[in-house]
TORBA-308680 format. One record per atom (N, C-alpha, C): residue in three letters; atom name; z, y, x. Coordinates in steps of 0.1 Angstrom, whole numbers, plus 5000, padded with zeros to 4 digits. Example, Ala and Ser with C-alpha at 12.3 -4.5 7.8 and 13.67 -1.06 7.14 Angstrom:
BEGIN
> residuo,atomo,up,north,east
> ALA,N,5078,4943,5132
> ALA,CA,5078,4955,5123
> ALA,C,5078,4967,5132
> SER,N,5071,4978,5128
> SER,CA,5071,4989,5137
> SER,C,5079,5000,5129
***
This chain:
BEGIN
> residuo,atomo,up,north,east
> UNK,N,6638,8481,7948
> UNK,CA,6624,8483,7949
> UNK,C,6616,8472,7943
> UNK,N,6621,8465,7932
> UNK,CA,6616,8455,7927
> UNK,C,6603,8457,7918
> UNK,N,6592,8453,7921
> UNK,CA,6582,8459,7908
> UNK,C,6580,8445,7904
> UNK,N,6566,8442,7892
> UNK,CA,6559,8439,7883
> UNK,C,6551,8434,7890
> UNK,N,6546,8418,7889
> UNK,CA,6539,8410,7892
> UNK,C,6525,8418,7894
> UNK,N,6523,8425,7881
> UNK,CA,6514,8430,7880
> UNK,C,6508,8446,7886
> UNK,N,6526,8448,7894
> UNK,CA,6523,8465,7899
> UNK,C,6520,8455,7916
> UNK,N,6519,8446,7921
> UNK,CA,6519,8445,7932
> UNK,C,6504,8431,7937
> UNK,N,6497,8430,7925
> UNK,CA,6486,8424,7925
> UNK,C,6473,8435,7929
> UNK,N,6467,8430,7936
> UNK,CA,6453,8441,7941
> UNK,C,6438,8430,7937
> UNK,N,6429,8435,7934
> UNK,CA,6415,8431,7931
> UNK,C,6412,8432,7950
> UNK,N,6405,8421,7954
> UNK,CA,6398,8425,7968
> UNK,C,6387,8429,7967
> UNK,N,6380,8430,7981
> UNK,CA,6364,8436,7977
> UNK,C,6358,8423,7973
> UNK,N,6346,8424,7971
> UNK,CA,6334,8408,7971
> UNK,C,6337,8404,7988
> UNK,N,6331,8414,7997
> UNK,CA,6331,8406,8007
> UNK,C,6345,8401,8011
> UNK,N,6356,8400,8007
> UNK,CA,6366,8396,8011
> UNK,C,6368,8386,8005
> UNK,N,6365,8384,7989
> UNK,CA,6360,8372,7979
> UNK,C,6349,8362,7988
> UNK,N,6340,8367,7995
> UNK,CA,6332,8359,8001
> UNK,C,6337,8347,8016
> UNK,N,6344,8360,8024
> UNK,CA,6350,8357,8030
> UNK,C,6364,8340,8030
> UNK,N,6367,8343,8016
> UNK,CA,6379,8335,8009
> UNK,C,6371,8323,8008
> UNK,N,6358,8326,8002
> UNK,CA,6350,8316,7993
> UNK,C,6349,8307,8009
> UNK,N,6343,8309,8018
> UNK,CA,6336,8299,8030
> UNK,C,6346,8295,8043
> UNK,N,6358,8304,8034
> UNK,CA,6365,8297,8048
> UNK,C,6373,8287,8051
> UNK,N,6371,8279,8058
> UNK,CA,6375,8262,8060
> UNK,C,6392,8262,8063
> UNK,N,6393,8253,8064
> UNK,CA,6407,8247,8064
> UNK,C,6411,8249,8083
> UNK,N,6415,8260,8089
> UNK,CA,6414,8258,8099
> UNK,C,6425,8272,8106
> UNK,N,6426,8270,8116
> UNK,CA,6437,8283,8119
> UNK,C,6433,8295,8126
> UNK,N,6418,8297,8123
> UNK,CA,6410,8307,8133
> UNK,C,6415,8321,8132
> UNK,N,6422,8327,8119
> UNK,CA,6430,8338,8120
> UNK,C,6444,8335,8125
> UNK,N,6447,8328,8128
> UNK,CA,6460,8325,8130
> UNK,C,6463,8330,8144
> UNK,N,6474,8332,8147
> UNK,CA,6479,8345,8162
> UNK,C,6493,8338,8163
> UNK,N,6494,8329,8178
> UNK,CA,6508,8323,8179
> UNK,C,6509,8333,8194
> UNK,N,6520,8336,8197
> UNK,CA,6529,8342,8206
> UNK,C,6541,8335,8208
> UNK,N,6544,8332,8218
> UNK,CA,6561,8326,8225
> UNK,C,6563,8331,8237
> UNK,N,6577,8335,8241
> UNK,CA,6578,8342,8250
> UNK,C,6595,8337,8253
> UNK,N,6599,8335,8266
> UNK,CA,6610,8328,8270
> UNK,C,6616,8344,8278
> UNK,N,6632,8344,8271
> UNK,CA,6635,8353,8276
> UNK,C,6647,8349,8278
> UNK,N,6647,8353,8289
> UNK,CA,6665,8349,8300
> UNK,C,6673,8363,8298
> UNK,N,6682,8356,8300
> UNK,CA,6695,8368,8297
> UNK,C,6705,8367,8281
> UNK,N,6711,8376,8280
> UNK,CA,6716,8377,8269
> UNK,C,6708,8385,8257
> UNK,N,6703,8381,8249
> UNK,CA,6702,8387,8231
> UNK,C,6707,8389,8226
> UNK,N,6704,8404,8223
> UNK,CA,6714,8411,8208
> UNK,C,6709,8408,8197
> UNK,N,6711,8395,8194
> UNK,CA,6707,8390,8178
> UNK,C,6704,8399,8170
> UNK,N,6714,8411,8160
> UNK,CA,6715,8418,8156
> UNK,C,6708,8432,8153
> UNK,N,6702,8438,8170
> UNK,CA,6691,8448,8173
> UNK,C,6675,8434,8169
> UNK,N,6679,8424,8179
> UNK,CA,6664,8418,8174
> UNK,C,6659,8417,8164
> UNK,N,6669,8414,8153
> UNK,CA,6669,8409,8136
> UNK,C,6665,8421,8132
> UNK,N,6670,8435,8137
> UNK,CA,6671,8449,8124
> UNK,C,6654,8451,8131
> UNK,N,6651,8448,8146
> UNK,CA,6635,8453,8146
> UNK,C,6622,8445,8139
> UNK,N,6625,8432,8136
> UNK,CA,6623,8425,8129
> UNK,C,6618,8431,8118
> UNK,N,6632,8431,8111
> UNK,CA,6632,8439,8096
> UNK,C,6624,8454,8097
> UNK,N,6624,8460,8107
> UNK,CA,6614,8471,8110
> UNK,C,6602,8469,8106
> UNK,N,6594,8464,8114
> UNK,CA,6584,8456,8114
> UNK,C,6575,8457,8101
> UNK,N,6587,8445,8092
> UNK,CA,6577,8439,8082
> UNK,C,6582,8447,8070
> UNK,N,6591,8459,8068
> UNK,CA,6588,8469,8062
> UNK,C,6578,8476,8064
> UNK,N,6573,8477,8073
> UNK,CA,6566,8490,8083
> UNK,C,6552,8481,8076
> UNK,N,6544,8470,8078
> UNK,CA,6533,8465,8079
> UNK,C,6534,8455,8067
> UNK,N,6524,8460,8053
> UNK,CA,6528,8451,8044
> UNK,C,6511,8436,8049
> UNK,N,6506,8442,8059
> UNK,CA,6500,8428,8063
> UNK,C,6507,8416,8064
> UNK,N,6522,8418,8068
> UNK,CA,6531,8406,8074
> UNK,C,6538,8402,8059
> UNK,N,6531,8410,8046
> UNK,CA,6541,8406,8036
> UNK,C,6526,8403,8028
> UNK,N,6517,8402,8031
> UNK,CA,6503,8399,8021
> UNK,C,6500,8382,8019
> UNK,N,6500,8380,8006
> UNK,CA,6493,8366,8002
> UNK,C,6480,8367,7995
> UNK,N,6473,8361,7996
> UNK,CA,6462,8364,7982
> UNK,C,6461,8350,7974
> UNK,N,6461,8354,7958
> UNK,CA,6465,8343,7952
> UNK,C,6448,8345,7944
> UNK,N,6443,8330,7942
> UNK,CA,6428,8327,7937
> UNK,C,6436,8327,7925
> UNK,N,6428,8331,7918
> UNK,CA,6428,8332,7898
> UNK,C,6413,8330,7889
> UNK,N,6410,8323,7889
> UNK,CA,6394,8324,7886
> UNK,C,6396,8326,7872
> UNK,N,6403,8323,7867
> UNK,CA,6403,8331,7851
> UNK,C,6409,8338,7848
> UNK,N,6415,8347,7855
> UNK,CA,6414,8364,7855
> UNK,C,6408,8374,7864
> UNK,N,6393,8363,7867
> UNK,CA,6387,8373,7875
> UNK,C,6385,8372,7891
> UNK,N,6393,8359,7895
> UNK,CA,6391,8362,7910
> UNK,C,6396,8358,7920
> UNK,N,6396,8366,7928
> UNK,CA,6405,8368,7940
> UNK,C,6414,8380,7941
> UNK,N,6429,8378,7940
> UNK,CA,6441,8394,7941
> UNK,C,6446,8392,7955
> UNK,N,6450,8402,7955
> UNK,CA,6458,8401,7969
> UNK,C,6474,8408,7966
> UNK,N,6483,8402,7972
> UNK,CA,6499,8402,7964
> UNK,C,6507,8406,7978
> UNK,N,6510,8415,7976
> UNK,CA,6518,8423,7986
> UNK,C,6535,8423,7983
> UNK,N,6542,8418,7986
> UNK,CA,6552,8411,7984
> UNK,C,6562,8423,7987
> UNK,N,6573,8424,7977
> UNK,CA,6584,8434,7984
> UNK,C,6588,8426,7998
> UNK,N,6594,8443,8011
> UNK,CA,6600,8433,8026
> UNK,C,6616,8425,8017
> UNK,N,6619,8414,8025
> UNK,CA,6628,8409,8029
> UNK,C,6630,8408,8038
> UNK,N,6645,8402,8040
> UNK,CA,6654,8403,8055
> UNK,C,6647,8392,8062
> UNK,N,6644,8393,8075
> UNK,CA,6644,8379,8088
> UNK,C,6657,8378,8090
> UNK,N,6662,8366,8090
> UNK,CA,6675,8359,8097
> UNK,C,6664,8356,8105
> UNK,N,6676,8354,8115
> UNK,CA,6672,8344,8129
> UNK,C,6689,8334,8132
***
């Protein structure tokens, strides 16, 4: 499933350019979760739901890379890869 730098680059909107443009150095989108679980883990089921996941939701595979001289702001949606744990 390998593509082209260029098959996996997106133009955003302005307001998401704008968005990019004012936002500070800070972790206000940022979403931490920890959770303590007793008992035994099936590494293996946990790892494949994992890999579920960020197949399933290319939000968990989105970067956006600034290019001002080609125009902007892209947003780069990454082929999935595997989670080890």
């Amino acid at each position: 499933m390998s593509t082209s730098i260029s098959d996996r680059l997106r133009i955003v909107s302005p307001q998401q350019q704008y968005l990019h443009g004012i936002e500070t150095p800070s972790q206000t989108f940022w979403s931490c979760y920890a959770s303590l679980v007793q008992g035994p883990v099936d590494v293996e089921r946990l790892q494949s739901a994992l890999n579920a996941v960020v197949r399933r939701h290319e939000i968990l595979r989105t970067t956006f890379l600034s290019l001002p001289a080609a125009g902007g702001l892209f947003q780069v949606i990454e082929d999935p890869k595997p989670v080890s744990l």
